[in-house]
N, CA, C and O of each residue as an XYZ file, in Angstrom:
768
protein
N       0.807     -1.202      0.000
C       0.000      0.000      0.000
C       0.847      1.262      0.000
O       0.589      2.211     -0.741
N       1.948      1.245      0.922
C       3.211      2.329      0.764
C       3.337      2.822     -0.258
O       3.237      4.002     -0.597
N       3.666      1.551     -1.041
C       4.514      1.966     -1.784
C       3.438      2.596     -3.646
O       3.764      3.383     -4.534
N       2.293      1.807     -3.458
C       1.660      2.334     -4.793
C       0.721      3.523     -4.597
O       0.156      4.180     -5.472
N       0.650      3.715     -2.793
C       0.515      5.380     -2.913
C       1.288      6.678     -3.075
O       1.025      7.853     -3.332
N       2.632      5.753     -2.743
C       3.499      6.793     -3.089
C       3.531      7.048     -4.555
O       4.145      8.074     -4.846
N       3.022      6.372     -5.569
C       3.050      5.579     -7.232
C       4.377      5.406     -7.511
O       5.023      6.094     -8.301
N       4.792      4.468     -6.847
C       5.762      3.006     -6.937
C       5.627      2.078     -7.751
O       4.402      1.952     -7.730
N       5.982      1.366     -8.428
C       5.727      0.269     -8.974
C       7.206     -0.711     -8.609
O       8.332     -0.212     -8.599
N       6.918     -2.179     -8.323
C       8.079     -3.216     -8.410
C       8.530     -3.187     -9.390
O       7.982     -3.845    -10.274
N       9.682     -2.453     -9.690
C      11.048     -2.709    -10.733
C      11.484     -4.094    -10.483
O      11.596     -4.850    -11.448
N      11.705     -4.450     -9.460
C      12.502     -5.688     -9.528
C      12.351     -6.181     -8.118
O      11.746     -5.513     -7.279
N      13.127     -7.836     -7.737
C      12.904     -8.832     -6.817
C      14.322     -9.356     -6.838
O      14.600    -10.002     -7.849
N      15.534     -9.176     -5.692
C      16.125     -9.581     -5.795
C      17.055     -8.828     -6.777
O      18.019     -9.445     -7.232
N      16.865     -7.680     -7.100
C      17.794     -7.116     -8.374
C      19.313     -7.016     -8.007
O      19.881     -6.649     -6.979
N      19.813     -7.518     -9.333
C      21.853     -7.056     -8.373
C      21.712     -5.588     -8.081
O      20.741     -4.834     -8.159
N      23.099     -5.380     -7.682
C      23.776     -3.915     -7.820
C      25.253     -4.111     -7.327
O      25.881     -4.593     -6.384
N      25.413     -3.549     -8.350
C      26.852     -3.017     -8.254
C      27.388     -2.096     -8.351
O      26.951     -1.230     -9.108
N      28.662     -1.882     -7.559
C      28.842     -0.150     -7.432
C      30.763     -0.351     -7.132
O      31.214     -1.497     -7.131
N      31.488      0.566     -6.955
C      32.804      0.836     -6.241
C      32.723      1.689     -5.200
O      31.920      2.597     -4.988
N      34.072      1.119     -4.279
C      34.330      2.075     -3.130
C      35.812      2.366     -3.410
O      36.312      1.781     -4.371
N      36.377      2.985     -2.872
C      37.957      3.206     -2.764
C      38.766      2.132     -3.557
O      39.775      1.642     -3.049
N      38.280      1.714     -4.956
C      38.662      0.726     -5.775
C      38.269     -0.559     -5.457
O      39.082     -1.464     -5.645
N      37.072     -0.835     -4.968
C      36.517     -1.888     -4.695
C      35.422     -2.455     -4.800
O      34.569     -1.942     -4.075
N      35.004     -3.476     -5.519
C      33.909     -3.459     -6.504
C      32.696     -3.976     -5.104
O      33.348     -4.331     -4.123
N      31.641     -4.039     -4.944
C      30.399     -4.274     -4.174
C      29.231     -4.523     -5.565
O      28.768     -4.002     -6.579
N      29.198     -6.073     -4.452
C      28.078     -6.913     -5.549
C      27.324     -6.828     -4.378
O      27.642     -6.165     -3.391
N      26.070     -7.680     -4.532
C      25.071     -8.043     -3.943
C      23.283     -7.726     -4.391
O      23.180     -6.860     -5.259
N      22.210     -8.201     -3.998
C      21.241     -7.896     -4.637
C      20.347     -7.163     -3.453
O      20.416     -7.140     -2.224
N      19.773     -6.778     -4.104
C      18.370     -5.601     -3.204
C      16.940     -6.172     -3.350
O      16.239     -6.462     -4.320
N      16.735     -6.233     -1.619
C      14.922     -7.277     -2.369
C      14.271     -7.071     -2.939
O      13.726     -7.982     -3.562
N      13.842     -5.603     -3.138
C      12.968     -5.212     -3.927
C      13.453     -3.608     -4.069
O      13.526     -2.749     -3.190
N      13.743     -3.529     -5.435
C      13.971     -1.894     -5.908
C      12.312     -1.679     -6.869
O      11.754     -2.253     -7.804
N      12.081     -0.732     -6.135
C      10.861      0.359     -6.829
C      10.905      1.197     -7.522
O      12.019      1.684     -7.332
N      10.122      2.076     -8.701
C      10.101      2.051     -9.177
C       9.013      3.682     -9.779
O       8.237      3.457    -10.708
N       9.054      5.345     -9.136
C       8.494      6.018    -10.432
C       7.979      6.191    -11.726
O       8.672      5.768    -12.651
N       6.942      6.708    -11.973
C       7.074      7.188    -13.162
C       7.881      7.985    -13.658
O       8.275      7.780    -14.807
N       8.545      9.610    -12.585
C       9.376     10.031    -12.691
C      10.763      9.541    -12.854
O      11.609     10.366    -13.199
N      11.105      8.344    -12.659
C      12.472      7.989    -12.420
C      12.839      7.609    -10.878
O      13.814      6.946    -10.526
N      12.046      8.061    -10.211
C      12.367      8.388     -8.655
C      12.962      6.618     -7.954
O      12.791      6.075     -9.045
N      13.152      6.184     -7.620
C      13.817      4.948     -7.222
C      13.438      4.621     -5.895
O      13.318      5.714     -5.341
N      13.159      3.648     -5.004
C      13.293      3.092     -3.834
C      14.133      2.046     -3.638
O      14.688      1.508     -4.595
N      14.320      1.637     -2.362
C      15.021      0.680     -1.880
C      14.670     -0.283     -0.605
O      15.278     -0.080      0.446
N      13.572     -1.462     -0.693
C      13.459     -1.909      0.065
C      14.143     -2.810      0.585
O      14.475     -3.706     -0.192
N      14.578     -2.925      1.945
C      15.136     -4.134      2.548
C      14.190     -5.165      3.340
O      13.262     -4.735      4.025
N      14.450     -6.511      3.225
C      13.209     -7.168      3.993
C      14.115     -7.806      5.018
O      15.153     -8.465      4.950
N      13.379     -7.389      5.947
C      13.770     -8.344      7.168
C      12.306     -9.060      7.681
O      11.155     -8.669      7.484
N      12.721    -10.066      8.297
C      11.248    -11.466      8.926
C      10.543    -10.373     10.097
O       9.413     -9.997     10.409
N      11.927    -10.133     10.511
C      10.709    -10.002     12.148
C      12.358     -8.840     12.614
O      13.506     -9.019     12.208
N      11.815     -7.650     13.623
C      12.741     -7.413     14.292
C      12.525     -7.611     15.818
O      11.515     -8.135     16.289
N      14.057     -6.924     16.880
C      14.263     -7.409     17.578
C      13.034     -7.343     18.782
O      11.984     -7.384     18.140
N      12.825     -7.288     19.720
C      12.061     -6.760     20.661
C      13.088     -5.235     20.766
O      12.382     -4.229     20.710
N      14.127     -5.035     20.862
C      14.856     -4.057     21.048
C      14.705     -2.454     19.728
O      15.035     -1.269     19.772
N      14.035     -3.349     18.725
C      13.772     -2.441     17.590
C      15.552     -2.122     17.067
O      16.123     -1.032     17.051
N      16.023     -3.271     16.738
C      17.381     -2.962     16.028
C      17.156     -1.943     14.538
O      17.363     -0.736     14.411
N      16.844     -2.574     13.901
C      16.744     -1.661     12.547
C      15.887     -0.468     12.523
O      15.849      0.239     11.517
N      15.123     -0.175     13.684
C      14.850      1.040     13.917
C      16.140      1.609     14.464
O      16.470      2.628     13.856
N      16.950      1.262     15.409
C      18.300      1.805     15.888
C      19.593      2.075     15.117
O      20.594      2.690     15.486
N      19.246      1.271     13.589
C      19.969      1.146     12.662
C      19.594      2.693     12.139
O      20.440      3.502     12.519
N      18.791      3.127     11.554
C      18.375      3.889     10.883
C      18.908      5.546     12.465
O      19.956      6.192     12.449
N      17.817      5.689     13.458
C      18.004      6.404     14.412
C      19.788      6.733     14.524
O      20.223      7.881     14.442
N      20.614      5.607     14.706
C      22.120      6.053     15.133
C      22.865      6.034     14.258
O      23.971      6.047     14.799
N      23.012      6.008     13.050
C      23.550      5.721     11.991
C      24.253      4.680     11.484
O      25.317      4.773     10.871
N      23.538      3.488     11.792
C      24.273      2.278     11.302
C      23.706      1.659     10.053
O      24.350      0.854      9.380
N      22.439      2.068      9.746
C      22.115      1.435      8.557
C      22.478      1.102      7.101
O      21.878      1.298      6.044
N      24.017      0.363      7.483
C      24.964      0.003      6.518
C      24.328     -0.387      5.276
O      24.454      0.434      4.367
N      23.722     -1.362      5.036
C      22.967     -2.271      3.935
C      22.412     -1.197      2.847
O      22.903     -0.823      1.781
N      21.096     -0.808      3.570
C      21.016      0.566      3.154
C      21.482      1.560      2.372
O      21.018      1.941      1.297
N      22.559      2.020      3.045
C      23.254      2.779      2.475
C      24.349      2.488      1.391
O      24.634      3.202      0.429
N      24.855      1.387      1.721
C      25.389      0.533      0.219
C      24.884      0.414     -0.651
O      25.514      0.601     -1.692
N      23.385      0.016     -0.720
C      22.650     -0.165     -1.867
C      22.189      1.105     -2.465
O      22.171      1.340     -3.673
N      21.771      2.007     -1.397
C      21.757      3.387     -2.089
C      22.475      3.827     -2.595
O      22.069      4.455     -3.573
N      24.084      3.845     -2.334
C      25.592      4.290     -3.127
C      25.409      3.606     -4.303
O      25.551      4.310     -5.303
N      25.163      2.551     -4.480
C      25.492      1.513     -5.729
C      24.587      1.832     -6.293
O      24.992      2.222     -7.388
N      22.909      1.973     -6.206
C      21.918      2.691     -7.052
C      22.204      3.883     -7.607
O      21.752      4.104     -8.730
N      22.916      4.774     -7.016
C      22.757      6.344     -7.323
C      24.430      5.852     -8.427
O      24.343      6.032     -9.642
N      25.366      5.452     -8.021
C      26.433      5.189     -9.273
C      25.721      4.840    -10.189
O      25.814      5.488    -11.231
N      25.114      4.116    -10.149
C      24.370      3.404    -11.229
C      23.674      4.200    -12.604
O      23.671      4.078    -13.829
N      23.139      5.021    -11.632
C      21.783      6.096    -12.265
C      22.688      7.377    -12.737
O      22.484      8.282    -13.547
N      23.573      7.112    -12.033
C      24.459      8.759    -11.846
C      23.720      9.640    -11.396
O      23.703     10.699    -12.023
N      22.992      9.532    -10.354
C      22.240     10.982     -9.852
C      22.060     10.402     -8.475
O      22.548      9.374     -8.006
N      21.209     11.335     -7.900
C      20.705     11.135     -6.459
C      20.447      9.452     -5.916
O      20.184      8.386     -6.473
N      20.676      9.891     -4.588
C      20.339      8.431     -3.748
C      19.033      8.403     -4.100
O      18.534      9.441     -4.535
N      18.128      7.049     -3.961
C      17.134      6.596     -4.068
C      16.534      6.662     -2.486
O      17.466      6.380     -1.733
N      15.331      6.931     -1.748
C      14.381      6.259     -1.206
C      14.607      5.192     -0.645
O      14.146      4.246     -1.283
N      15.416      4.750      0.816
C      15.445      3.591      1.705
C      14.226      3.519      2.606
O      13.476      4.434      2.947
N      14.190      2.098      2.950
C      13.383      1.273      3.981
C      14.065      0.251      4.632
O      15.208     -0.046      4.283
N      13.602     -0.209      5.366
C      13.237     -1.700      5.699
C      11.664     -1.877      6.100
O      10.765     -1.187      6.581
N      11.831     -3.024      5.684
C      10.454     -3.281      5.702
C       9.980     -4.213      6.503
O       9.649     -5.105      5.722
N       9.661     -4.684      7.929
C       9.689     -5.849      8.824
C       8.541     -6.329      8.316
O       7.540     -5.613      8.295
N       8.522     -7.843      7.749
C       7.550     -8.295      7.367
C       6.430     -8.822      8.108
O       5.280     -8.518      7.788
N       6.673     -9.560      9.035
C       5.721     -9.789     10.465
C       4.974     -9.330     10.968
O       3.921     -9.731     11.462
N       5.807     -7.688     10.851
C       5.346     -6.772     11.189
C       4.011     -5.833     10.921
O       3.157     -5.339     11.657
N       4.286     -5.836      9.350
C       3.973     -4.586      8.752
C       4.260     -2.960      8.803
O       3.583     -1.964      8.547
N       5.902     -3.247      9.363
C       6.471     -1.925      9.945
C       7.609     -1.625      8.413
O       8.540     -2.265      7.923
N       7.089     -0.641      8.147
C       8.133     -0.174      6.878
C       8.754      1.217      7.818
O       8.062      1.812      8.644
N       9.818      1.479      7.577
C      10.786      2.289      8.780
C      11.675      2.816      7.608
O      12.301      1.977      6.961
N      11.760      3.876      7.348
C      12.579      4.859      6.677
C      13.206      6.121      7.098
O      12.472      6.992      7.565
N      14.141      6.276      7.019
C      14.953      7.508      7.760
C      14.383      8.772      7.303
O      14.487      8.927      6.087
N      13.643      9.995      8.126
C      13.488     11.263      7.624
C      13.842     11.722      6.129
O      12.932     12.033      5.360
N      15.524     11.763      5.638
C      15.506     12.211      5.133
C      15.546     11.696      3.519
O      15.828     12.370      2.529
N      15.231     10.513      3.584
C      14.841      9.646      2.760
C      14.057     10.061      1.332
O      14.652      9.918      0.264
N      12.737     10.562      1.378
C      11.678     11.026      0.345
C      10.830      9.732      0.202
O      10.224      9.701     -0.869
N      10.647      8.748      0.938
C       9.984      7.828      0.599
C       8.346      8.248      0.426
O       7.738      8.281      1.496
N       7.709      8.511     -0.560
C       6.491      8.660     -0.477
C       5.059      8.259     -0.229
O       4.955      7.122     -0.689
N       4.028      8.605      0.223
C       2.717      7.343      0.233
C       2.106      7.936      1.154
O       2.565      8.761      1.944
N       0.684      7.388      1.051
C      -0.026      7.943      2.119
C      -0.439      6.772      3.213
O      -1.165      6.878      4.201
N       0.147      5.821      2.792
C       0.056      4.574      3.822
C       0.761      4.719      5.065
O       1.682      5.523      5.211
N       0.322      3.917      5.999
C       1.737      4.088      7.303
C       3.320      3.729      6.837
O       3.847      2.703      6.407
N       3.755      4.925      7.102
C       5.163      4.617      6.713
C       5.629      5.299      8.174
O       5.158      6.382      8.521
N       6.575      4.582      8.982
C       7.279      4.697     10.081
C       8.794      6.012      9.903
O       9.997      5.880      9.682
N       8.372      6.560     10.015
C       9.318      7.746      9.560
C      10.460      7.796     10.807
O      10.030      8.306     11.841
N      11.555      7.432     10.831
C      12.812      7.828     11.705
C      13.414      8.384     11.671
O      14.124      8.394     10.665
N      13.712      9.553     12.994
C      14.606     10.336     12.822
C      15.904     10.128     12.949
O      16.092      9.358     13.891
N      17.371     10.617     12.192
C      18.815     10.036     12.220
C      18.861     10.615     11.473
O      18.005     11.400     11.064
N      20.532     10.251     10.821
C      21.422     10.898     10.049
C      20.785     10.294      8.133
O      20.254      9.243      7.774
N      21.062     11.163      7.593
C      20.523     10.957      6.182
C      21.095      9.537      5.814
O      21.718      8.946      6.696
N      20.952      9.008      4.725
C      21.445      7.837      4.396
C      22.657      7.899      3.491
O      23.502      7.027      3.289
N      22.536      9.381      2.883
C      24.132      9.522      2.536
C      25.292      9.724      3.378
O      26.455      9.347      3.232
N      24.511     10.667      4.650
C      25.630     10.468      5.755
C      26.507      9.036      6.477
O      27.614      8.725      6.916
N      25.178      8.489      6.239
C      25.761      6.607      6.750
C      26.864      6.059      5.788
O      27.876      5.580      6.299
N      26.728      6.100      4.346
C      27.004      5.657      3.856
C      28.481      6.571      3.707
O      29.351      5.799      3.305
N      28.925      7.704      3.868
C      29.915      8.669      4.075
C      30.990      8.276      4.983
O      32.199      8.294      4.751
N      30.253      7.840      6.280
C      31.015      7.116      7.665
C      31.674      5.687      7.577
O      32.760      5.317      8.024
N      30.465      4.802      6.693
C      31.023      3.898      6.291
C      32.553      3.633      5.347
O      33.524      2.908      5.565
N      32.222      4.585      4.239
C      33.204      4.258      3.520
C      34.452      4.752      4.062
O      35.463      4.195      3.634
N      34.613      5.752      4.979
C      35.711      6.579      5.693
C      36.034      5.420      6.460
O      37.235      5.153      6.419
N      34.929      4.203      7.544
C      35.255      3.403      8.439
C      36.415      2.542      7.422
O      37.615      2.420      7.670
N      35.628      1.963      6.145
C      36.249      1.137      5.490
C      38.361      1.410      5.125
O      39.375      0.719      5.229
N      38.017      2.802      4.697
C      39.264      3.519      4.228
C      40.064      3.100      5.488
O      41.035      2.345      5.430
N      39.513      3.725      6.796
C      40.915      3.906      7.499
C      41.044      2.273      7.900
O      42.133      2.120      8.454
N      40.386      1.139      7.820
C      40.193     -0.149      7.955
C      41.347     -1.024      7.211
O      41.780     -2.151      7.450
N      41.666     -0.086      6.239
C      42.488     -0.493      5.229
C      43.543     -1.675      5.205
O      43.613     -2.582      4.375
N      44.495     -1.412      6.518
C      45.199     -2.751      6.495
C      44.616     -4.005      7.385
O      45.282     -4.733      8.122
N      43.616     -4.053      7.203
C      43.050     -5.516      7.944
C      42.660     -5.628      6.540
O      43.327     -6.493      5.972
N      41.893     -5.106      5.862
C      41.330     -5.293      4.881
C      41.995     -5.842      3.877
O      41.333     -6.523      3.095
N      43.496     -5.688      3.635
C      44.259     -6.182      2.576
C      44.925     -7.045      3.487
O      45.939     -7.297      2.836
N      45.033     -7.639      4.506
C      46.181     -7.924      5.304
C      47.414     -7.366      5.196
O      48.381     -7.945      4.701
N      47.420     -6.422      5.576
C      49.120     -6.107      5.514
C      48.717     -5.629      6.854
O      48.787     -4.448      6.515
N      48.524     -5.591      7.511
C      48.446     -6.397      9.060
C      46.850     -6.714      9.650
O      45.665     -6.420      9.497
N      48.129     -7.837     10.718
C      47.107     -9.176     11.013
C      45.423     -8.411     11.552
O      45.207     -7.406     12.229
N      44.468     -9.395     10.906
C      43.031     -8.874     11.643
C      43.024     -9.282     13.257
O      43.627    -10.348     13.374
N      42.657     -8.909     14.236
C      42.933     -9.303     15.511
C      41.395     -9.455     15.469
O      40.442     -9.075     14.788
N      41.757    -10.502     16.983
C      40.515    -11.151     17.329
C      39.313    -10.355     17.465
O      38.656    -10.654     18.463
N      38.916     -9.581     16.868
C      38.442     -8.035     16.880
C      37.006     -7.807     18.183
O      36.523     -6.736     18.552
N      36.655     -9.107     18.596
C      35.684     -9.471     19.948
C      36.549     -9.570     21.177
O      35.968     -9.706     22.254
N      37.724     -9.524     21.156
C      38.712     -9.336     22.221
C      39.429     -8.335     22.701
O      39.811     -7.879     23.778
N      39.511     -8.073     21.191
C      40.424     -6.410     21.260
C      40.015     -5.008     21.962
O      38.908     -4.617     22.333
N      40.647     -4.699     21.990
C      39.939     -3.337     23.083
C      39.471     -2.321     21.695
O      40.057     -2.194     20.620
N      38.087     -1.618     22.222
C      38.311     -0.792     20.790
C      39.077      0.109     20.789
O      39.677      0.344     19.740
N      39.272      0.762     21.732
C      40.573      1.745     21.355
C      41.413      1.272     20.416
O      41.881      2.205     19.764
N      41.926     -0.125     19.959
C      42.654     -0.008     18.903
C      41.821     -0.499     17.586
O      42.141     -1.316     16.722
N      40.864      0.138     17.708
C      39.899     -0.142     16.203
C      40.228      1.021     15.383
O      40.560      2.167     15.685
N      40.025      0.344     14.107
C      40.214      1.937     13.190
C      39.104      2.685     13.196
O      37.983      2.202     13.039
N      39.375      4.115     13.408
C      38.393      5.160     13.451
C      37.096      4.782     12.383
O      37.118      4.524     11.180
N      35.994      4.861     13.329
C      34.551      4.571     12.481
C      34.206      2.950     12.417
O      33.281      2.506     11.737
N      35.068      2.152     13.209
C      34.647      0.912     13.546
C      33.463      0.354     13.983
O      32.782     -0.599     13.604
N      33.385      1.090     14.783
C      32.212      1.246     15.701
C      31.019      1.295     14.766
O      30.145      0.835     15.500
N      30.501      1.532     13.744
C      29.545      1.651     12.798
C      29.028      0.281     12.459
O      27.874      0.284     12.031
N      29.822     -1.293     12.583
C      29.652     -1.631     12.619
C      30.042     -2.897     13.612
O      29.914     -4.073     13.268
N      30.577     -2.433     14.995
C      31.062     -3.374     16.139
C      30.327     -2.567     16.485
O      30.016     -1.572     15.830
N      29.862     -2.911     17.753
C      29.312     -2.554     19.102
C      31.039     -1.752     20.239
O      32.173     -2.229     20.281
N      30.649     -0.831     20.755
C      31.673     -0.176     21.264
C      31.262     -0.668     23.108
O      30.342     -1.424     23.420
N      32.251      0.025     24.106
C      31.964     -0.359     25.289
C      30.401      0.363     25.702
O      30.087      1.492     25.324
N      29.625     -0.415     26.440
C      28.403      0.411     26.787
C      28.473      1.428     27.964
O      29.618      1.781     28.247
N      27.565      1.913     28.630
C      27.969      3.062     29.516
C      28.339      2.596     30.793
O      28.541      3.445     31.662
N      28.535      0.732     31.219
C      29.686      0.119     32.226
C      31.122      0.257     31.746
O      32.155      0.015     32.371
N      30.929      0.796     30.219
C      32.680      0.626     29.640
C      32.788     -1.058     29.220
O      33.744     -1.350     28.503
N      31.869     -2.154     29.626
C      31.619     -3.159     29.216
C      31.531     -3.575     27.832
O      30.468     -3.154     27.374
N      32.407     -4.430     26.696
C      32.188     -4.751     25.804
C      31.215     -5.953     25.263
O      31.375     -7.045     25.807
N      30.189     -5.843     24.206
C      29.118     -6.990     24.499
C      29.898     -8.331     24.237
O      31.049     -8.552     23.861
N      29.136     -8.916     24.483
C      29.973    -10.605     25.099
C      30.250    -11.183     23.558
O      31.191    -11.901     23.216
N      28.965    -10.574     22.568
C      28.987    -10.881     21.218
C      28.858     -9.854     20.141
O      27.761     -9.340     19.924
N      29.689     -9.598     19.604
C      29.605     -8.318     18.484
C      28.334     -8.903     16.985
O      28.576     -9.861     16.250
N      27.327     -8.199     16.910
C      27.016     -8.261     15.934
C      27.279     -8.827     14.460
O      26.500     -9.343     13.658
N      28.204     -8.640     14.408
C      29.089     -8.737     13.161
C      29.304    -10.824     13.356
O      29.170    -11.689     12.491
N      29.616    -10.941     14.641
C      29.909    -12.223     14.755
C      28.893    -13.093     15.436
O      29.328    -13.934     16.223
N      27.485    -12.999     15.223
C      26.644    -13.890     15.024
C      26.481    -14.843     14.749
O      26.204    -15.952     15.205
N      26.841    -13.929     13.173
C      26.235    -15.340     12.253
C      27.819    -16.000     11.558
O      28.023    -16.444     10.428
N      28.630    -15.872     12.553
C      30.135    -16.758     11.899
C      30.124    -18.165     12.964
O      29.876    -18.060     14.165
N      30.285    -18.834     12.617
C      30.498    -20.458     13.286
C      31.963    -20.676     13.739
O      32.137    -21.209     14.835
N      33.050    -20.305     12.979
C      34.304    -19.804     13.741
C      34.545    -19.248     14.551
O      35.263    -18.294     14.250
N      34.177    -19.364     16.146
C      34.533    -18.502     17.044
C      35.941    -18.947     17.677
O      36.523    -18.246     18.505
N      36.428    -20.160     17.220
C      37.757    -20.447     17.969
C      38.772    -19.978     16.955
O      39.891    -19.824     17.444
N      38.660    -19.690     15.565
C      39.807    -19.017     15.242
C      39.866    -17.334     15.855
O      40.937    -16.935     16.312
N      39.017    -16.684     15.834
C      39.079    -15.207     16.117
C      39.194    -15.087     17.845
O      39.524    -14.034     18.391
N      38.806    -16.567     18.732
C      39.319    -16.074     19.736
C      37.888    -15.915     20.666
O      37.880    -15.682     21.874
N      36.878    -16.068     19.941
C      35.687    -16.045     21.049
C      34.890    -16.834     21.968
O      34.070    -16.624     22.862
N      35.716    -18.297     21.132
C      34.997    -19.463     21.919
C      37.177    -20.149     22.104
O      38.200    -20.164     21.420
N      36.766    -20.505     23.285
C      37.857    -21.598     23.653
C      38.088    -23.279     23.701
O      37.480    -24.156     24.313
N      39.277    -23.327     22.748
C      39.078    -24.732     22.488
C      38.909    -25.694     23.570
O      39.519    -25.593     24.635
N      37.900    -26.833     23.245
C      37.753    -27.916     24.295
C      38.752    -28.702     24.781
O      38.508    -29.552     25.637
């Protein structure tokens, strides 16, 4: 309903995109890119269900909404013009959540969040990535990066680790390392 009051139409399901960063190519596909008459573009992300904590609302609110903002960089290279129109869209839900400064249009419920634009995210990111640089090529070693203190993270890490909370406490599990099954090479689980 969002989206064909905004007059959206499904461009695509799953569409690639590809784009560069600091000489580095970014593949991946977008669940659903939408679709103007004007040209105007969206970007939906689907997630099942969110947290009780409202993560991808916190994504959007603090500026982490990495995904997002990748796919928006790689759309707008694409087009050569402006970022497109982000979401996520919790399906369970029926919570579509878009950052203020977005333009997502419609007269349906659309969950409007306030935070940093999505070009700003995507700005922090690529700066995180840049100064990331030698883990990234190895030309030095990645450290157990769930062990490490962040003080020695590269500036803008934090965008996508979890930093100490307001005990100065680091979380027991970084985000990032969820969904990896290797926790005894990086150091998070100890061998039996």
């Amino acid at each position: 309903e969002a989206l064909r009051s905004g007059g959206y139409r499904v461009a695509g399901m799953e569409s690639s995109v590809e784009g560069r960063v600091h000489g580095r190519e970014l593949r991946g596909s977008i669940d659903c890119l939408a679709r103007r008459e004007d040209g105007e573009e969206a970007v939906l992300d689907f997630k099942y269900r969110d947290s009780a904590d409202r993560k991808y609302r916190h994504f959007l609110e603090h500026g982490r909404a990495v995904q997002l903002a990748t796919y928006a960089h790689a759309r707008s290279q694409a087009r050569g013009g402006g970022a497109p129109a982000v979401a996520y869209l919790i399906l369970a839900e029926g919570i579509l959540y878009t950052p203020a400064g977005s333009g997502l249009r419609g007269q349906a419920p659309i969950t409007v969040v306030e935070g940093p634009a999505i070009g700003e995210v995507w700005e922090a990111f690529a700066t995180a990535l840049q100064n990331a640089e030698d883990w990234l090529t190895a030309r030095a070693p990645v450290p157990a990066r769930p062990l490490q203190e962040p003080e020695a993270w590269p500036a803008g890490a934090t965008i996508v680790l979890d930093g100490p909370n307001a005990k100065g406490k680091l979380p027991e599990i970084q985000p990032i390392c969820r969904y990896c099954d290797y926790g005894i090479l990086c150091g998070r689980e100890e061998l039996a």
